[in-house]
C-alpha positions in Angstrom: 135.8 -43.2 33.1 136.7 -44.8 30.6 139.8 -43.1 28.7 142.1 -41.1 30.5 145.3 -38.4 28.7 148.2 -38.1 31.1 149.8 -35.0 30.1 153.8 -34.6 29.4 154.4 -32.9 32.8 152.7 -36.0 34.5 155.6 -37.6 36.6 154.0 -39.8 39.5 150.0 -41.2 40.1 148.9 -41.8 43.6 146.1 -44.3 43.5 144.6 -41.5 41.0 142.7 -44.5 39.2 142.2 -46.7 42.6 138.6 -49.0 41.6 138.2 -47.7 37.7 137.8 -50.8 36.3 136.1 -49.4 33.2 139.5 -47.6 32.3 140.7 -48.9 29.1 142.4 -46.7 27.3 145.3 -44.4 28.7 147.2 -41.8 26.6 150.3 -41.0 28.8 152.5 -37.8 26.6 155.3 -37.9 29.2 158.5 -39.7 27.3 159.6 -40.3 30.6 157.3 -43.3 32.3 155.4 -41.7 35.3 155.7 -43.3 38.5 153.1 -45.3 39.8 152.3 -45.4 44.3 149.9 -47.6 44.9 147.2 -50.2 43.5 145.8 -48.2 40.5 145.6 -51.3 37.2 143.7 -54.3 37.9 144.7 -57.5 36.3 142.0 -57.4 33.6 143.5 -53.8 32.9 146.9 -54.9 32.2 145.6 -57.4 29.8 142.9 -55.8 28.0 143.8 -51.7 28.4 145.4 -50.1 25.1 148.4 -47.6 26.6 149.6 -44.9 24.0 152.8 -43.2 24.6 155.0 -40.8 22.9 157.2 -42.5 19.8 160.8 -43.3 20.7 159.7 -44.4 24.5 158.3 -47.9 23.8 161.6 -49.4 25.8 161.5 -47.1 29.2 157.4 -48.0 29.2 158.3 -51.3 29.1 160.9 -51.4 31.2 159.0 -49.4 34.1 157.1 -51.1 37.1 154.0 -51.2 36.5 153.6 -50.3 32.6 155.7 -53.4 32.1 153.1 -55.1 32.9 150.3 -54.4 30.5 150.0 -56.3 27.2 149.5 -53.6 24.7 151.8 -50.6 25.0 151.7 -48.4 21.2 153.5 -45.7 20.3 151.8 -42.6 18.7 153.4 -39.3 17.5 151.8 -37.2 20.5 151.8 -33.9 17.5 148.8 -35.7 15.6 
């Protein structure tokens, strides 16, 4: 797996994406960070993985433990 969509009524992960390393692009429509139990982002992930989220929630994204952690968090308009 390589891409993953979270949809908007995603509010917690449970080592959902435990060992896949080849993940690299997430889509997450939830304003509201999800989250995150356990060891699901390797290091490599954080730098390298694209995250999209909803316009207007770039600040709680980065703000929340773990997204804080990776390097590229975008904003989209989730609509189209």
């Amino acid at each position: 797996m390589t891409s993953i969509t979270l949809g908007s009524s995603v509010s917690e992960i449970d080592d959902a994406f435990y060992e896949c390393d080849k993940l690299m692009t997430i889509y997450s429509l939830n304003p509201t960070p999800p989250t995150v139990y356990g060891n699901n982002f390797t290091n490599q992930q954080y730098i390298d993985a694209k995250v999209y989220v909803p316009q207007g929630s770039l600040a709680a994204y980065q703000a929340a433990d773990p997204w804080l952690n990776f390097w590229n968090i975008q904003e989209i308009d989730p609509t189209g």
